[in-house]
C-alpha positions in Angstrom: -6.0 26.1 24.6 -9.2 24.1 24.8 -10.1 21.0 22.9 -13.3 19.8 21.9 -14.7 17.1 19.8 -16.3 18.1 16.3 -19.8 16.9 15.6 -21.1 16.0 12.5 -24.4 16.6 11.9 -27.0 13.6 12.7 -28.7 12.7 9.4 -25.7 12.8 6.9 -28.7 11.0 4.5 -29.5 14.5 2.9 -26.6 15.4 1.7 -24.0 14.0 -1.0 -20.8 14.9 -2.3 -21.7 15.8 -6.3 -20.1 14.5 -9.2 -19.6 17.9 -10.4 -19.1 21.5 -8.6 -21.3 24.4 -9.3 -19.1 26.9 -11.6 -19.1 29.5 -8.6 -16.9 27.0 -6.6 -14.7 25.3 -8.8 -12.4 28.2 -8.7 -11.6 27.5 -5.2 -11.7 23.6 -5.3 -9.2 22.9 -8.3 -5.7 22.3 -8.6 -2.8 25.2 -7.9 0.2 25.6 -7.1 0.2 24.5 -3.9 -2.6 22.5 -3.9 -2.2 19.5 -6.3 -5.7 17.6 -6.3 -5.3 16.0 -9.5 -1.7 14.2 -8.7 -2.0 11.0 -9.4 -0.3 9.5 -5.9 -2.9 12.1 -4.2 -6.4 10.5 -5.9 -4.8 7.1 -5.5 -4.2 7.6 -1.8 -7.8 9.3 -1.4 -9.3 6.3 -2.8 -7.4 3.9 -0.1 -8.3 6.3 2.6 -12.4 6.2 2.0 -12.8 2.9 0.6 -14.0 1.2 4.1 -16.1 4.6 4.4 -20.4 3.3 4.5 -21.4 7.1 3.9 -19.7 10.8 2.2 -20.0 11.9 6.3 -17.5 9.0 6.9 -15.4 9.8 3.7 -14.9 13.6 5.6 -14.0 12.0 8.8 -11.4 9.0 7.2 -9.8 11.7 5.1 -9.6 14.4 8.0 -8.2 11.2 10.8 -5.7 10.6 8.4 -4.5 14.0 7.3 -4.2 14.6 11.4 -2.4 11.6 12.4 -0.1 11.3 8.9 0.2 15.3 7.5 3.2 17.2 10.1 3.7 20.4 8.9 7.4 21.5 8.4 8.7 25.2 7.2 10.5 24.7 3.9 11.3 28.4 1.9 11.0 26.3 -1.3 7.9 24.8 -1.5 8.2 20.8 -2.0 5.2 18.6 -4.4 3.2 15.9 -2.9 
């Protein structure tokens, strides 16, 4: 296995997270079964997570440094909620 660092790119300034998705990609960004983005305890603990965050660049990197040091995955048959 190799590890590497991910870079982000260098001027983050262009780009911003929208308030609304395009219709072609909401399909694949909303809630499901398995993936609960509008639970309550899951917005609430986004919020905490990117509220130091200066720029949407550092919002990706807060949310993906916590999902890796807090998210262990364990095999359950019947799938469990947030």
């Amino acid at each position: 296995m190799t590890k590497s660092a991910v870079l982000g790119p260098e001027d983050t300034s262009v780009w911003s997270i929208p308030a609304r998705s395009s219709a072609e990609l909401r399909p694949y960004l909303g809630a499901s079964p398995s993936i609960e983005t509008t639970h309550a305890e899951i917005k609430r603990l986004a919020g905490d997570i990117v509220q130091d965050a200066a720029t949407d660049w550092d919002k990706v990197k807060a949310i993906y440094n916590w999902v890796r040091a807090n998210v262990r995955y364990e095999f359950d048959v019947d799938l469990q909620g947030p």
